[in-house]
N, C-alpha and C positions, 0 to 999 in steps of 0.2 A: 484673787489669783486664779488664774485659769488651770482648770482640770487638764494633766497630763498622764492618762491611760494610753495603754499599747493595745496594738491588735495584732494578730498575726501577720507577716507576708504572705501576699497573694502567690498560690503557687504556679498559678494559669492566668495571667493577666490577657485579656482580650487583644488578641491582633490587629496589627491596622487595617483598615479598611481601605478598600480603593480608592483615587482622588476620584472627586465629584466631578461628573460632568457638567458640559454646560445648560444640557436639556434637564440633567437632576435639579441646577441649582437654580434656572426657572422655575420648577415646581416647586421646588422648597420655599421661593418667594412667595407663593401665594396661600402658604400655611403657619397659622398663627405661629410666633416664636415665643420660645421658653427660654429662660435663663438659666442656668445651671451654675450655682456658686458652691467650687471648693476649696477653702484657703490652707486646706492643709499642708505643712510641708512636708509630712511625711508620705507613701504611698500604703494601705493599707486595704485591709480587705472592704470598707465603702466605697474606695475608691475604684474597686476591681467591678462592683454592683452597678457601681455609676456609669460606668464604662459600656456596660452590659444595656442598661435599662436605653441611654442615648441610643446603643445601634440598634436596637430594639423599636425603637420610636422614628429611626430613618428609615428602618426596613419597612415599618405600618406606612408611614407616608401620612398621618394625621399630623405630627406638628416640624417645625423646625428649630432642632434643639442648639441652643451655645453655649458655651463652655467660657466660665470664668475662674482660673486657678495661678495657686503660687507660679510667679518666676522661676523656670528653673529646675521647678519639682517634673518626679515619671507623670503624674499625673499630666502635663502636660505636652510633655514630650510624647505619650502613647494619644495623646486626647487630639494633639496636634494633627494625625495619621487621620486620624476616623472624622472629627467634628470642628468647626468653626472654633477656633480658641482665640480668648485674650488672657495675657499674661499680668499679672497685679505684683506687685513689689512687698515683701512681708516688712514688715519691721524688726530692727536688728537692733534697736540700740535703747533709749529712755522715753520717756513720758513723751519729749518731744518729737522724736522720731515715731512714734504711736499715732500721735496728731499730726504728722505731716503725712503720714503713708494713709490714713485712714480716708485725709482730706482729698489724695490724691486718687484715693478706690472713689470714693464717691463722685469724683468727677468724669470716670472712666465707665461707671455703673450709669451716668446722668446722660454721658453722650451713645451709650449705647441703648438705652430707654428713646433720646430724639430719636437712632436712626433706628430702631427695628420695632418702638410700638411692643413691647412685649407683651404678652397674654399673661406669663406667669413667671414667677422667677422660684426656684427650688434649692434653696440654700441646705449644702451638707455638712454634717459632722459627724466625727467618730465616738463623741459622745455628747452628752449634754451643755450648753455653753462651751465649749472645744474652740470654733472659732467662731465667737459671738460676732465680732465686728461684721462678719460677710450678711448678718442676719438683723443689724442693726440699722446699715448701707440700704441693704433691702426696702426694710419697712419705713425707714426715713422717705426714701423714694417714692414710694407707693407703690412696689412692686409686687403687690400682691404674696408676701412668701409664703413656701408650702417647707417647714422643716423635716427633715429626714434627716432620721435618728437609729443608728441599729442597737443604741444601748441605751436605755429610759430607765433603766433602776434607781433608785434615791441611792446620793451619795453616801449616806448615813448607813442604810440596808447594806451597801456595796463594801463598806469598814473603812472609807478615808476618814483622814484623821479631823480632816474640818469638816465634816461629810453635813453635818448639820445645817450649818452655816451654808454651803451650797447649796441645800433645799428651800432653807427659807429664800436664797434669790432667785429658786427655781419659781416657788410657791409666788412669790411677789410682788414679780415682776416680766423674767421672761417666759413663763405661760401667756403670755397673754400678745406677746409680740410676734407671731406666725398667724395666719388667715386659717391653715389647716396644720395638722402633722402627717408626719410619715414613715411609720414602723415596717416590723419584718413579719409579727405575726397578731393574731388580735389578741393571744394571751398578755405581749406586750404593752399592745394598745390600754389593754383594762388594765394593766400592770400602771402603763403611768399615770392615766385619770385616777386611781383608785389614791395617789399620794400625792401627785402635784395639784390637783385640783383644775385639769386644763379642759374648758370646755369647749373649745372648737372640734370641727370633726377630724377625727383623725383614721387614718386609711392603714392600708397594707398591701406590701409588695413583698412577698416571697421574695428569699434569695435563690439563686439557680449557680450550677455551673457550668464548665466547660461540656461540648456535648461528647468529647471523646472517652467521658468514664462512664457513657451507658455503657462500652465495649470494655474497658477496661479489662485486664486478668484480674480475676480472681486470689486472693492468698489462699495458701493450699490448707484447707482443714490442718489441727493441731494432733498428733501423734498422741497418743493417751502416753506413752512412755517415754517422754523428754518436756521437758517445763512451756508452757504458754509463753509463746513472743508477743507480749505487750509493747505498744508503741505509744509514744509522746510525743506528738510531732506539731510543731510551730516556734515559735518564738519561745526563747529559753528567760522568761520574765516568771518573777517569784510569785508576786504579789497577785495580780489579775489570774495568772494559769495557775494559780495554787500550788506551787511548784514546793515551794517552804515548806508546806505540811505534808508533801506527796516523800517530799525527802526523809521528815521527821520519821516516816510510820517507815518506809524502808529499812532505816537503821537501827529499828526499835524493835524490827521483825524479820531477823535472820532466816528463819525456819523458813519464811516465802520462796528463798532460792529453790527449796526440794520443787517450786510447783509454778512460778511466774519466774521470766531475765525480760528487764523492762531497759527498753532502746531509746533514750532521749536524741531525738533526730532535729537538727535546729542548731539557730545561734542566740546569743542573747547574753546579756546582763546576766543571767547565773551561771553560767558556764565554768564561771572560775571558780563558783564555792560548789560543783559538782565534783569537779576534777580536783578541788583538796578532799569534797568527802570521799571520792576513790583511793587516794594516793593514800589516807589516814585509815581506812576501814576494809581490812583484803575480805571479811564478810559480804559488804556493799558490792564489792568490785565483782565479788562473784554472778551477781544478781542484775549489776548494771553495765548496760555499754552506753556512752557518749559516741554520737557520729555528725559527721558536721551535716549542711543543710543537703538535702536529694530534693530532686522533683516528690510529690507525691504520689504519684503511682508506681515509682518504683519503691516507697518505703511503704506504701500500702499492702504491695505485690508481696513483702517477703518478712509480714507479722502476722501474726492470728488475729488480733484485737485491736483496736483505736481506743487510750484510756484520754479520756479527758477528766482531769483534775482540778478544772480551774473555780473559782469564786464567782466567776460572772462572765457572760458572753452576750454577744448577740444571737444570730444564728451561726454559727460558725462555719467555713466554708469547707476546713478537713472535714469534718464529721456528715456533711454532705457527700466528700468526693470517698468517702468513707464506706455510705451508704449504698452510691453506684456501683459501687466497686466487688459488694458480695463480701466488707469485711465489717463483722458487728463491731460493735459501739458501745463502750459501757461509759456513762459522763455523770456528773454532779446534776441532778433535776433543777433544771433553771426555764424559764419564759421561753428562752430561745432553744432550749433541749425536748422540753415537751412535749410540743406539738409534733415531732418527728420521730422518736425512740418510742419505745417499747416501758412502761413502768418498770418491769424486770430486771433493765438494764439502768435504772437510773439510781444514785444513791444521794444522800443531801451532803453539803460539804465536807470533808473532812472526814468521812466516815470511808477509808478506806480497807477496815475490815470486811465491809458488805462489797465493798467496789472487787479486790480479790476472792471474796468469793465467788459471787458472780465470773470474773475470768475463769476460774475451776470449774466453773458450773459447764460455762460453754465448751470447753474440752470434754469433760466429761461425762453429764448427760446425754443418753442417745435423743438424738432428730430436736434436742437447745436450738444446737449453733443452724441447722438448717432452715429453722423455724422462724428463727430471728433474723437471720441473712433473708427472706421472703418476705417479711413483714417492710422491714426497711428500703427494701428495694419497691414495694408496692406504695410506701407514703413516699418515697424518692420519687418516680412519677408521678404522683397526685400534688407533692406540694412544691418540688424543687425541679421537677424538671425542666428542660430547655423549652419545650412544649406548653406546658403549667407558668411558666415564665411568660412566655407570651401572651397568653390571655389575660394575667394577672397584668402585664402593660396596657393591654388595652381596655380594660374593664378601669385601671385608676385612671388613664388618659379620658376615660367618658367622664367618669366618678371631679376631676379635677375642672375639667371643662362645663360642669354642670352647680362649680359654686356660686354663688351668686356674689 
């Protein structure tokens, strides 16, 4: 059974790019070409990185990237704008239709290998075996693939319910089917050697975002005399965002109203068992508002705090636009929180006693909240900036070109 984790929607998806000319697309001929394979059908936030890293790699002018994704999917439709795309056919139906579409990616991966000679091919997913097939096509070919992963945790560690079973096929079999991997940070990286046992090299590409939240506004410090506006913002999903236990300790802890009103900003699959626990709980409803999905900068713009709740992420792309933005961050301590927060601010799952207090803390302690808006915005340029971005492309584009 293949792994079906969410991620958040991308709230800044990369704009299209100009068409190419014809003097660009002389030059691009005489630079090795990459493959780029995403079969996802959904759009998600790797997909918003991948978007990123290709115009990244046209604006260097060392390789010439292509695009291989679903029919159909944003991914293609925005990938169409910027980069060389071919469109692949998902399968909709039984075993047999799995083998005729699979048969028919591989002849479309076979004829684009005669005409362009690839150097490398970089198969994505959202998480581990996600869309195996694109990574099978690959290595069947000899495409050299380079896997890119922003979430490498053992399924077992992560609480699905076959999670085991998943690892040992992680353990078994596909570790060993990519030439290289490709994480977000090296906590990561030592994250997944340390349990799949994968020994090829594996790299890392910071994620970045859009460059218009280095300007961003600012949310206005929090009043010591009216409750902390905490915000939830992405995908309204239980299980992955932690959503289930963020609910539980709410309704278990009335007395929060005096001092936290937490703004679930988003759509999603829990939506409807929020909106029964308001309509059942006028405690709850005191303390919470549901609001459908805004851009991020305006729902950044008008909370004190970014609460991340969830069980597992990659690097997550709010709590970046988070950081640009001058609004602290309090999250679950994970791989992909780490390397960017403040210990301070981090609490282990579930523990959201420590996570509200923390919220109190930054209201309330003099020169917390400044302290920590400084810190975040100084590892915001150093790991995630639009700038730190680029060098981070060009250091893996040597680092890739230098496998044997």
């Amino acid at each position: 059974m293949q792994p079906t984790l969410s991620f958040e929607s991308p709230h800044d998806p990369p704009q299209p790019a100009s068409t190419p000319t014809p003097a660009s697309r002389s030059a691009a001929a005489q630079r090795p070409t990459w493959i780029f394979i995403d079969l996802a059908p959904e759009f998600g936030g790797h997909e918003v990185m991948l978007l990123r890293w290709i115009e990244s790699l046209q604006r260097q002018g060392d390789v010439d990237p292509l695009l291989v994704c679903a029919a159909g999917s944003r991914l293609a439709t925005l990938g169409a704008a910027q980069v060389r795309t071919v469109e692949v056919e998902l399968a909709q139906g039984g075993r047999v239709d799995r083998l005729v579409k699979f048969a028919k990616l591989m002849r479309q991966l076979r004829a684009l290998k005669r005409a362009h000679r690839p150097a490398r091919a970089v198969v994505a997913e959202g998480c581990l075996m996600a869309q195996r097939h694109g990574l099978f096509a690959a290595r069947a070919l000899g495409l050299r693939p380079v896997l890119y992963v922003p979430l490498v945790s053992s399924f077992e560690a992560m609480g699905l319910s076959d999670g085991a079973r998943l690892d040992r096929k992680v353990r078994g079999f596909y570790r060993k089917l990519p030439e290289a991997w490709l994480t977000i940070t090296s906590q990561q990286a030592d994250e997944l050697r340390s349990w799949s046992g994968v020994e090829q090299p594996v790299f890392c590409l910071p994620n970045t975002i859009s460059g218009a939240f280095d300007t961003a506004a600012e949310a206005i410090a929090p009043d010591v005399a009216r409750p902390v506006k905490a915000l939830v913002l992405g995908r309204l999903e239980p299980f992955q965002k932690g959503l289930d236990r963020l609910l539980e300790h709410l309704v278990a802890r009335p007395e929060l109203a005096r001092d936290v009103h937490v703004s679930f900003v988003g759509e999603g699959p829990y939506l409807t068992t929020l909106e029964a626990a308001l309509r059942d709980n006028a405690a709850l409803a005191g303390m919470v508002t549901l609001e459908g999905w805004q851009d991020a900068a305006t729902a950044l713009a008008n909370h004190d705090v970014l609460l991340m709740a969830s069980r597992f992420e990659g690097v997550p792309l709010v709590m970046l636009e988070a950081m640009a933005s001058g609004v602290p961050v309090v999250a679950t301590d994970m791989p992909g929180t780490r390397p960017y927060l403040p210990a301070s601010c981090l609490f282990q799952f579930g523990d959201f006693d420590r996570a509200f207090k923390v919220v109190r803390a930054l209201r309330d302690e003099p020169g917390l909240r400044e302290t920590v808006v400084q810190g975040n915005r100084d590892a915001f340029a150093l790991l995630a900036s639009p700038a730190a971005f680029e060098d981070g492309v060009r250091r893996l584009t040597a680092e890739l070109n230098a496998l044997k």
